[in-house]
N, C-alpha and C positions, 0 to 999 in steps of 0.2 A: 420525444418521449419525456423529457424535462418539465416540456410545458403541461401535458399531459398530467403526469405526478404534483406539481405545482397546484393544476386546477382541481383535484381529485382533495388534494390535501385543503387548498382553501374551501373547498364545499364543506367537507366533515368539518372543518374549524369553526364555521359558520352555522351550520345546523344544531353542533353541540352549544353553541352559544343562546342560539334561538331557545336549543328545546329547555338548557337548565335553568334559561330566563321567563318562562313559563310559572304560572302561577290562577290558581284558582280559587274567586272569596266567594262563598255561598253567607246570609244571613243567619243565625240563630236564635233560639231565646230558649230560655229556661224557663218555666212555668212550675210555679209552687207556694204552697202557702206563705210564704214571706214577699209574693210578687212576682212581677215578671223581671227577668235580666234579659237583656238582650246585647248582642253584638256579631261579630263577624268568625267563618273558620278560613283560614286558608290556607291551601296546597299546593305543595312547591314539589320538584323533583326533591328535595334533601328534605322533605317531611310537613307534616301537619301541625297546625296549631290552631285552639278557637281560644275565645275570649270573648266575656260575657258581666254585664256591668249593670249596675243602676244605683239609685242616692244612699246605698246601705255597704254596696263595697263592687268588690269585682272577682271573678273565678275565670281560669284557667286551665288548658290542658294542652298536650302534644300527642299524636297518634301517627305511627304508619301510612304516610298518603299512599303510598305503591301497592298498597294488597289491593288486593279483589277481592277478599271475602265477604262477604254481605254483613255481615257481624263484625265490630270494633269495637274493644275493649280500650279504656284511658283511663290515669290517673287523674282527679282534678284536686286541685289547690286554688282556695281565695285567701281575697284580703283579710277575712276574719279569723284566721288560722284552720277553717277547717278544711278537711281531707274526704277524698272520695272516689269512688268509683262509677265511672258510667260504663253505660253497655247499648250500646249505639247500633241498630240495623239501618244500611243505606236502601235504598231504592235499585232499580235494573241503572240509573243514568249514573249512580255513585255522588247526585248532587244533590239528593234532596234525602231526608227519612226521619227518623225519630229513635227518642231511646228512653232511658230514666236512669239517675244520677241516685246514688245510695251515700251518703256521708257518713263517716266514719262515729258521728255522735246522734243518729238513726234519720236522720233531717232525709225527705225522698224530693226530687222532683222530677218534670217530666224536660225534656230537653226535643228541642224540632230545627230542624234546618233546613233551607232550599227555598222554594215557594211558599210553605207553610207558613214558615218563621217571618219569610216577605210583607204577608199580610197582617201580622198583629200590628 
């Protein structure tokens, strides 16, 4: 019975190890009168983050990787102190979709990730 509980207990210790070491990068870019930015999102059990760059600065943001809604909303913050909002629809796969990014001094762009964003 010992060994039993033993082996029960090593499996869940191992799976949970597996699953929270799990991790997923899909490609990005932003697209906007200022250029393209491009970089990397990725999703982990403890949450999302993208990041997105080119010769003029860099932006950032963190989102809920665990929902399912098709719709994600995120704060973004770059390098040049501005502020914003995207509003991100994914795809049925959760890896690929598109959105458009509103900054807070009226700056729009459009934002893509997955295979899309692969091929710029």
């Amino acid at each position: 019975m010992k060994m039993k509980k033993f082996t029960a207990i090593l499996l869940l210790s191992t799976s949970i190890l597996l699953f929270t070491a799990c991790s997923n990068k899909v490609a990005v870019a932003v697209i906007g009168d200022e250029g393209i930015m491009r970089g990397t999102a990725t999703a982990t059990m403890s949450g999302g983050h993208f990041e997105v760059s080119n010769q003029t600065g860099t932006c950032s943001g963190y989102y809920d990787s665990l929902t399912t809604e098709p719709t994600i909303t995120m704060i973004v913050q770059c390098s040049n102190n501005r502020k914003g909002i995207a509003i991100i629809t994914r795809d049925v796969s959760m890896m690929s979709g598109h959105g458009r990014i509103r900054m807070s001094d009226g700056y729009e762009a459009d934002l893509i990730f997955g295979t899309s964003a692969e091929a710029l």
